[in-house]
PDB file of N, CA, C and O in Angstrom, chain B, residues numbered from 101:
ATOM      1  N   UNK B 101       0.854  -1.171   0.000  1.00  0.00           N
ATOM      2  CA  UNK B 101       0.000   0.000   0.000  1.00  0.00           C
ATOM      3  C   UNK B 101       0.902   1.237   0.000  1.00  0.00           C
ATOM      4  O   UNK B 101       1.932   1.402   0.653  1.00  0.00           O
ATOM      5  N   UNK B 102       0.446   1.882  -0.667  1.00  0.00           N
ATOM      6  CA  UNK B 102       1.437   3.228  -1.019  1.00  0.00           C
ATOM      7  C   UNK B 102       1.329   4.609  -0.100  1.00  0.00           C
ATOM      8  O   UNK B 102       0.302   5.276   0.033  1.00  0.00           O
ATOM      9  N   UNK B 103       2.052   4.764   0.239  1.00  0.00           N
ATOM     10  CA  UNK B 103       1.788   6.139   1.635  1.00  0.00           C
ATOM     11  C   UNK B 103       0.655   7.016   1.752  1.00  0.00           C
ATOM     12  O   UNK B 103       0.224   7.412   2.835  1.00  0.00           O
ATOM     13  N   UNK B 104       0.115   7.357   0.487  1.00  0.00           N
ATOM     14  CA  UNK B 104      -0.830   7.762   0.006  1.00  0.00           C
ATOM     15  C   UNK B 104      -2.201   7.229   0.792  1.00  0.00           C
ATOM     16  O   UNK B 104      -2.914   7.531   1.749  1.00  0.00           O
ATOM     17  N   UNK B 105      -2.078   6.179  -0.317  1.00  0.00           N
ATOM     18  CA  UNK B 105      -3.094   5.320  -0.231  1.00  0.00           C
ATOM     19  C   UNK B 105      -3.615   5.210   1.747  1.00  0.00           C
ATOM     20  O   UNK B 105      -4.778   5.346   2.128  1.00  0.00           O
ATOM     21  N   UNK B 106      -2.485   4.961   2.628  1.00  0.00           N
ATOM     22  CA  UNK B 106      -2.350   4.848   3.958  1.00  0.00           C
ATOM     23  C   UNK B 106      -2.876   5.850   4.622  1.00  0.00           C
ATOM     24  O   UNK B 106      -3.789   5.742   5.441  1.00  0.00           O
ATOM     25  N   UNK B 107      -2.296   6.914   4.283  1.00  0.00           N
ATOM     26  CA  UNK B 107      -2.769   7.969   4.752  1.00  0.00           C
ATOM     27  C   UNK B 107      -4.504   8.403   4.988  1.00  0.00           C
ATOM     28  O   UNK B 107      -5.131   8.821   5.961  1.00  0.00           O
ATOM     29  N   UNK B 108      -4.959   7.991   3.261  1.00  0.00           N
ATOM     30  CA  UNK B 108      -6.451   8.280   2.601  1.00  0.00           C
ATOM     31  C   UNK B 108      -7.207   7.254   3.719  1.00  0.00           C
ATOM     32  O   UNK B 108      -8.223   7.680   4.269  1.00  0.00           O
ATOM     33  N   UNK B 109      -6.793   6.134   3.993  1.00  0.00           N
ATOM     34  CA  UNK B 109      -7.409   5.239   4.541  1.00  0.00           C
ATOM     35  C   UNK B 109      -7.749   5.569   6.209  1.00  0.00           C
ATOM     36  O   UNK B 109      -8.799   5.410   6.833  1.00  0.00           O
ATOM     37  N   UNK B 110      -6.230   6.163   6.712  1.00  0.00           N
ATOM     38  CA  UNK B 110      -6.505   6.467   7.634  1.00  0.00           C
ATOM     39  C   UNK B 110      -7.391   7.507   8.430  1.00  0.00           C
ATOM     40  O   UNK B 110      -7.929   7.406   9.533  1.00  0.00           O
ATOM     41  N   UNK B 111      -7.358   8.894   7.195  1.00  0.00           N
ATOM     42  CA  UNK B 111      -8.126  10.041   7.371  1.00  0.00           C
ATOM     43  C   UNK B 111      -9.588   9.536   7.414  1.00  0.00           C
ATOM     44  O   UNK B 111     -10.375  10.070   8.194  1.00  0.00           O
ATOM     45  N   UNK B 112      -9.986   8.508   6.589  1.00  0.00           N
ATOM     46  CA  UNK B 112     -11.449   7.645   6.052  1.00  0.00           C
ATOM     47  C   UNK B 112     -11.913   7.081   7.699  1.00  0.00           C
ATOM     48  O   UNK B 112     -13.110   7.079   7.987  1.00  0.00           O
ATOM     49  N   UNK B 113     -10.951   6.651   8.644  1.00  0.00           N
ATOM     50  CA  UNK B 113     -11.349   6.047   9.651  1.00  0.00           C
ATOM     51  C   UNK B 113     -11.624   6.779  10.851  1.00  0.00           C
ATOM     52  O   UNK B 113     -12.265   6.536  11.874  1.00  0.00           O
ATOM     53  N   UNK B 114     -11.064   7.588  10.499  1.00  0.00           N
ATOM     54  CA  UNK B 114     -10.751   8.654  11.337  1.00  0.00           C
ATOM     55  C   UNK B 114     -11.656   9.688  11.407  1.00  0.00           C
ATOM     56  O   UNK B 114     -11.753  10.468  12.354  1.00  0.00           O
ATOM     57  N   UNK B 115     -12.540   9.694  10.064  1.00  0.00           N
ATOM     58  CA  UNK B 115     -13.940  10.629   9.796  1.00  0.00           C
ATOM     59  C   UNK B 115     -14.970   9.503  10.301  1.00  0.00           C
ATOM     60  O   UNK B 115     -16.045   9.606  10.892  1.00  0.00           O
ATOM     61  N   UNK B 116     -14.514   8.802  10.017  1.00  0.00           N
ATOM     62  CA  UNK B 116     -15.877   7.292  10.256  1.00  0.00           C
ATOM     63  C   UNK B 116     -15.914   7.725  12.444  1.00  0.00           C
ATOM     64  O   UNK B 116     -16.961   8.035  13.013  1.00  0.00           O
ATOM     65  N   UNK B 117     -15.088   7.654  12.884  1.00  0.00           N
ATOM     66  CA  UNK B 117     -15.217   7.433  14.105  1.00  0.00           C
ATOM     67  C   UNK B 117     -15.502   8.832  14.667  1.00  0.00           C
ATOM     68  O   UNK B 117     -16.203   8.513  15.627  1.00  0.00           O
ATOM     69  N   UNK B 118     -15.440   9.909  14.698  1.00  0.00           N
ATOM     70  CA  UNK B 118     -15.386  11.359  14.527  1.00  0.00           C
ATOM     71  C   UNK B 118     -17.201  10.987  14.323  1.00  0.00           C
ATOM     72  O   UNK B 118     -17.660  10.390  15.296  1.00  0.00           O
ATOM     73  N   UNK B 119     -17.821  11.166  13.628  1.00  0.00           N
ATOM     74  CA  UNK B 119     -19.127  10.758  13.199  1.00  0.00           C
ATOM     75  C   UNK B 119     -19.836   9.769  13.942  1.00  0.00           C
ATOM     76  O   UNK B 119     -21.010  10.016  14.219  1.00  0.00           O
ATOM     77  N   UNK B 120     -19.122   8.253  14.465  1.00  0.00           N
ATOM     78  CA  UNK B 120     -19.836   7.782  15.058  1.00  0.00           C
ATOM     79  C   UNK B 120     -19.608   8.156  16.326  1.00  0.00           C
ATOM     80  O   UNK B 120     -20.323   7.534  17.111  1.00  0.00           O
ATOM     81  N   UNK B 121     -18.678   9.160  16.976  1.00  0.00           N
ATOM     82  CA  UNK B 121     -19.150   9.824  18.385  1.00  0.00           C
ATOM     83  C   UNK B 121     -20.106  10.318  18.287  1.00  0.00           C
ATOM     84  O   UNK B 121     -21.161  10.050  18.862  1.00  0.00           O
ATOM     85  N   UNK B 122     -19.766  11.522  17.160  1.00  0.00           N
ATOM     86  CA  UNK B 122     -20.968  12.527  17.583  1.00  0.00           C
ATOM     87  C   UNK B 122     -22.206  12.351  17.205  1.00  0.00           C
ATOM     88  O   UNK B 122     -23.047  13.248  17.146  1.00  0.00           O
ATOM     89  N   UNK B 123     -22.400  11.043  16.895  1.00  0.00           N
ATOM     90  CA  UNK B 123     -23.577  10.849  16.345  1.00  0.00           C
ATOM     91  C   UNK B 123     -24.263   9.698  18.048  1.00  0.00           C
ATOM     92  O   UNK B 123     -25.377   9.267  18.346  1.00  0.00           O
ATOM     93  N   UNK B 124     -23.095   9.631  18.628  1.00  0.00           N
ATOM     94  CA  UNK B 124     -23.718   9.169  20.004  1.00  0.00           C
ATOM     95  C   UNK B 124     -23.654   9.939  20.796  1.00  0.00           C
ATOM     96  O   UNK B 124     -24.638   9.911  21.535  1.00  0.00           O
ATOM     97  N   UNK B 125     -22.884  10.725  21.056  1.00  0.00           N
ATOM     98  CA  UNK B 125     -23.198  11.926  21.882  1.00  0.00           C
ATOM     99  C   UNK B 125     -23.868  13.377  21.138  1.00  0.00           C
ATOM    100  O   UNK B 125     -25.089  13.488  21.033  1.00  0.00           O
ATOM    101  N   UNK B 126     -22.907  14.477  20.635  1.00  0.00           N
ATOM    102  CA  UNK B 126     -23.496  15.450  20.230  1.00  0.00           C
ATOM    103  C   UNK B 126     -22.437  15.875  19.498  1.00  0.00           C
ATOM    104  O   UNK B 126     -21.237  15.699  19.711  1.00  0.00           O
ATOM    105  N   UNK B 127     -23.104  16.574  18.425  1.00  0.00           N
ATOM    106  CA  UNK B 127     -21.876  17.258  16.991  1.00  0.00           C
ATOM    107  C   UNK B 127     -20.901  18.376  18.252  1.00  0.00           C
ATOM    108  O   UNK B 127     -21.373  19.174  19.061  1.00  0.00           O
ATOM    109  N   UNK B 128     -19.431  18.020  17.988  1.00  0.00           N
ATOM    110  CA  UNK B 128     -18.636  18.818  18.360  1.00  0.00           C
ATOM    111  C   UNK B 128     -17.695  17.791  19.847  1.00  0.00           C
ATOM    112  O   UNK B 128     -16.604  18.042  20.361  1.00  0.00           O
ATOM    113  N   UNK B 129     -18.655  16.677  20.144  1.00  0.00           N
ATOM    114  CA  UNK B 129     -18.309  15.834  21.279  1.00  0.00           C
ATOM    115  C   UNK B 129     -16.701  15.512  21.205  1.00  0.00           C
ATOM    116  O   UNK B 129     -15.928  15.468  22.163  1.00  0.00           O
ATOM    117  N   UNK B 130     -16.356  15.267  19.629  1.00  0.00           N
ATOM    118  CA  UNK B 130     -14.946  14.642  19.678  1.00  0.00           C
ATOM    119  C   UNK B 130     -13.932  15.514  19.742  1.00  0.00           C
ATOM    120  O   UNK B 130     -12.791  15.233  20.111  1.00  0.00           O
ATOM    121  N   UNK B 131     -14.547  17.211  19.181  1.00  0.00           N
ATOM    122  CA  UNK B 131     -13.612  18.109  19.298  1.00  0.00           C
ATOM    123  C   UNK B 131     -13.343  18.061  20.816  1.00  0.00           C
ATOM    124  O   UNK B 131     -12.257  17.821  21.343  1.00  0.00           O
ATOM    125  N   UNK B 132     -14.514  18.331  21.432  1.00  0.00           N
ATOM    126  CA  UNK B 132     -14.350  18.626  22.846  1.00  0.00           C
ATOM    127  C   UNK B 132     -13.045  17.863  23.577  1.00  0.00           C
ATOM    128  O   UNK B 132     -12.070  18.488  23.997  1.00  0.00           O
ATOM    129  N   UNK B 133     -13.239  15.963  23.682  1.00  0.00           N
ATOM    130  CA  UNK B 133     -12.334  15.351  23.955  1.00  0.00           C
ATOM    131  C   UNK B 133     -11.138  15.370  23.183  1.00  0.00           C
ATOM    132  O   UNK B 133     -10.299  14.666  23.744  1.00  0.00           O
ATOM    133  N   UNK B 134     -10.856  15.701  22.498  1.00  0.00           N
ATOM    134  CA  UNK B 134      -9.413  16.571  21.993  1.00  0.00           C
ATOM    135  C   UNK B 134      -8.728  17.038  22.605  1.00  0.00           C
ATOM    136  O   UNK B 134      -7.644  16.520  22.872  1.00  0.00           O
ATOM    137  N   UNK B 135      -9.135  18.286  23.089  1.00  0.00           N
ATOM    138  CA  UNK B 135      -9.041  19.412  23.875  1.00  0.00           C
ATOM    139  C   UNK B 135      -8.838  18.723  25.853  1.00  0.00           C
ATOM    140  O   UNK B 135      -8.016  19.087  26.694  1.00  0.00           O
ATOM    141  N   UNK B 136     -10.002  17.630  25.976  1.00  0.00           N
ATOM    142  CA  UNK B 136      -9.884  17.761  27.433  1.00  0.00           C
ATOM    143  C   UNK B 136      -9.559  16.413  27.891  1.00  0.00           C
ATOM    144  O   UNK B 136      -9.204  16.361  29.068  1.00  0.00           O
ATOM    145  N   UNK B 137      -9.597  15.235  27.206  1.00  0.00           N
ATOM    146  CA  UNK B 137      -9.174  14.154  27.360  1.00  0.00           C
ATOM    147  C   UNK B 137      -8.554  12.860  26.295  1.00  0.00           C
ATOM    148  O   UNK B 137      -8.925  11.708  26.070  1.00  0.00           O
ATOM    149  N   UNK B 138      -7.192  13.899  25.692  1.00  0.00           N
ATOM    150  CA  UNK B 138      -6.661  13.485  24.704  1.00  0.00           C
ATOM    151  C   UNK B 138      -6.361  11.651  24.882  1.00  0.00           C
ATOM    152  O   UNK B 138      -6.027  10.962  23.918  1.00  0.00           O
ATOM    153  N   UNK B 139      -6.548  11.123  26.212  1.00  0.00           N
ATOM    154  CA  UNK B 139      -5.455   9.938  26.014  1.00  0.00           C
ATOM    155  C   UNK B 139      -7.217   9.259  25.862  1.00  0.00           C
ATOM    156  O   UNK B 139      -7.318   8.276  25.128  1.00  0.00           O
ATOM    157  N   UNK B 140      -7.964   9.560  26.250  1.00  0.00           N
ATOM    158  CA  UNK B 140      -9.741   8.692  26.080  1.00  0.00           C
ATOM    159  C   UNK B 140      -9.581   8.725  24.408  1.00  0.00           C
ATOM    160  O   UNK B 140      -9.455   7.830  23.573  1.00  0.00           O
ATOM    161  N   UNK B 141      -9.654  10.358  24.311  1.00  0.00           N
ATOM    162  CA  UNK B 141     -10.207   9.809  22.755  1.00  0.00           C
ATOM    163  C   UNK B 141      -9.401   8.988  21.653  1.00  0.00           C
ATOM    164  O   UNK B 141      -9.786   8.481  20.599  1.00  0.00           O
ATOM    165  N   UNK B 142      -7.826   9.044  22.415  1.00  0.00           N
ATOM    166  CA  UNK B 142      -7.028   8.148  21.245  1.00  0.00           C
ATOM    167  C   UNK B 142      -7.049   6.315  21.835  1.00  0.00           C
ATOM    168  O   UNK B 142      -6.764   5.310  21.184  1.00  0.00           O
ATOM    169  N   UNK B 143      -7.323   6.390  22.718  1.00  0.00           N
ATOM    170  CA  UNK B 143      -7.571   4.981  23.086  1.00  0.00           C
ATOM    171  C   UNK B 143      -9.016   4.541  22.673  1.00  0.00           C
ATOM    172  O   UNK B 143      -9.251   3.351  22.457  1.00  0.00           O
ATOM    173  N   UNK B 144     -10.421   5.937  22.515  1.00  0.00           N
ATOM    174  CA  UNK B 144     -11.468   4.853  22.067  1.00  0.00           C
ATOM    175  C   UNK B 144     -11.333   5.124  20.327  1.00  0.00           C
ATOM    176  O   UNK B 144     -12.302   4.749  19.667  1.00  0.00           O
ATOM    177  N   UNK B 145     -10.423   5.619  19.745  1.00  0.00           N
ATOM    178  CA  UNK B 145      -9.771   5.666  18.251  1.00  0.00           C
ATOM    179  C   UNK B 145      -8.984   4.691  17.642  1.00  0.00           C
ATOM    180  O   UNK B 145      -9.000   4.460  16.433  1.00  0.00           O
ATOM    181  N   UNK B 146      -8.071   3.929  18.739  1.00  0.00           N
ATOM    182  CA  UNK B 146      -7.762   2.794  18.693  1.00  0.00           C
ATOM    183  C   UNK B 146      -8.504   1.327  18.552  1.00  0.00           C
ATOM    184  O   UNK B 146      -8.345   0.364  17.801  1.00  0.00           O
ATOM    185  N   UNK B 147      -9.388   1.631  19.639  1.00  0.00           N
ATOM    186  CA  UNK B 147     -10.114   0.211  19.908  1.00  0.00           C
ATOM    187  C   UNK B 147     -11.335   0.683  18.627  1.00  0.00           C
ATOM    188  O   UNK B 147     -11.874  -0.393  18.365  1.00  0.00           O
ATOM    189  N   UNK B 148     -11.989   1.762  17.747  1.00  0.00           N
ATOM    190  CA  UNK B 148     -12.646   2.120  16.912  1.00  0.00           C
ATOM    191  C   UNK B 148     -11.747   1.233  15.495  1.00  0.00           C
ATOM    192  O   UNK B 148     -12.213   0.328  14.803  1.00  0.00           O
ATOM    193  N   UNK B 149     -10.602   1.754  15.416  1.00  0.00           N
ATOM    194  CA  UNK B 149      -9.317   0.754  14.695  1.00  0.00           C
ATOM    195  C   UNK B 149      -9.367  -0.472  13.883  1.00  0.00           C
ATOM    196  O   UNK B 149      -9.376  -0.850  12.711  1.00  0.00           O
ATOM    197  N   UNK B 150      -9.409  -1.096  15.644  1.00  0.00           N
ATOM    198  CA  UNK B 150      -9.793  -2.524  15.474  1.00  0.00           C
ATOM    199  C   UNK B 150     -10.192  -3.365  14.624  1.00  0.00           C
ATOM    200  O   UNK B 150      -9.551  -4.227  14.023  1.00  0.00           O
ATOM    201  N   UNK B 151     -11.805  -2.968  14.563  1.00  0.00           N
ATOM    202  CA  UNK B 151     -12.905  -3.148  13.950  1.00  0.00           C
ATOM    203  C   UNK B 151     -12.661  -3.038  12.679  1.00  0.00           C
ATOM    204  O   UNK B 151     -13.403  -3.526  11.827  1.00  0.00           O
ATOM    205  N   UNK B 152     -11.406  -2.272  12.370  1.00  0.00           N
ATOM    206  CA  UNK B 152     -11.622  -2.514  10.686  1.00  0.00           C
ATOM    207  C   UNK B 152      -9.915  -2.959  10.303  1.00  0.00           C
ATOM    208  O   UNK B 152      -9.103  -2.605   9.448  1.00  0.00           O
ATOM    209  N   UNK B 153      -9.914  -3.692  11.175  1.00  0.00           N
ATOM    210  CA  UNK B 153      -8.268  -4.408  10.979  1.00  0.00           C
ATOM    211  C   UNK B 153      -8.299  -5.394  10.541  1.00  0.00           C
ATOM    212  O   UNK B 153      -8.799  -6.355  11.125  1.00  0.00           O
ATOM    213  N   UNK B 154      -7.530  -5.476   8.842  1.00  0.00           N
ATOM    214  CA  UNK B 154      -7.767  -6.706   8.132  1.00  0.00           C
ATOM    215  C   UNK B 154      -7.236  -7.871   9.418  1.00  0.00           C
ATOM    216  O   UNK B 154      -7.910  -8.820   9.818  1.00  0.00           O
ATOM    217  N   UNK B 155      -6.063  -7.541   9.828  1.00  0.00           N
ATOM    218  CA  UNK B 155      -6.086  -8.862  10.559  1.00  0.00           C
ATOM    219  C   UNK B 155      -7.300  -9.605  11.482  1.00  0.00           C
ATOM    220  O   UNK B 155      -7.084 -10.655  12.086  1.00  0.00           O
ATOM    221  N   UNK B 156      -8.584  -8.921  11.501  1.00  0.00           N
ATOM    222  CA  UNK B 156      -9.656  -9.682  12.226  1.00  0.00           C
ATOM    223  C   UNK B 156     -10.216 -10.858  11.589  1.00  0.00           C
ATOM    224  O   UNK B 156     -11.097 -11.506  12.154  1.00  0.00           O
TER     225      UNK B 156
END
């Protein structure tokens, strides 16, 4: 896969999970945890990850 390509994929997952916060809490929820609980939102970004890890 070409750096590119990696990148595109990653930004893609990264909007996917961004969306499915705020679509469980409220538009702006993920900015918020950005800002106030950076190590939550990259750990539930991780385990969000997962779920689309060819190795599953």
């Amino acid at each position: 896969m070409t750096a590119l390509a990696k990148e595109t994929r990653r930004q893609s997952i990264e909007e996917m999970f961004v969306q499915h916060i705020e679509n469980i809490y409220y538009p702006g929820f993920s900015q918020e945890m950005t800002e106030e609980q950076v190590a939550l939102y990259d750990w539930e970004y991780k385990e969000f990850q997962k779920q689309f890890s060819i190795d599953n």
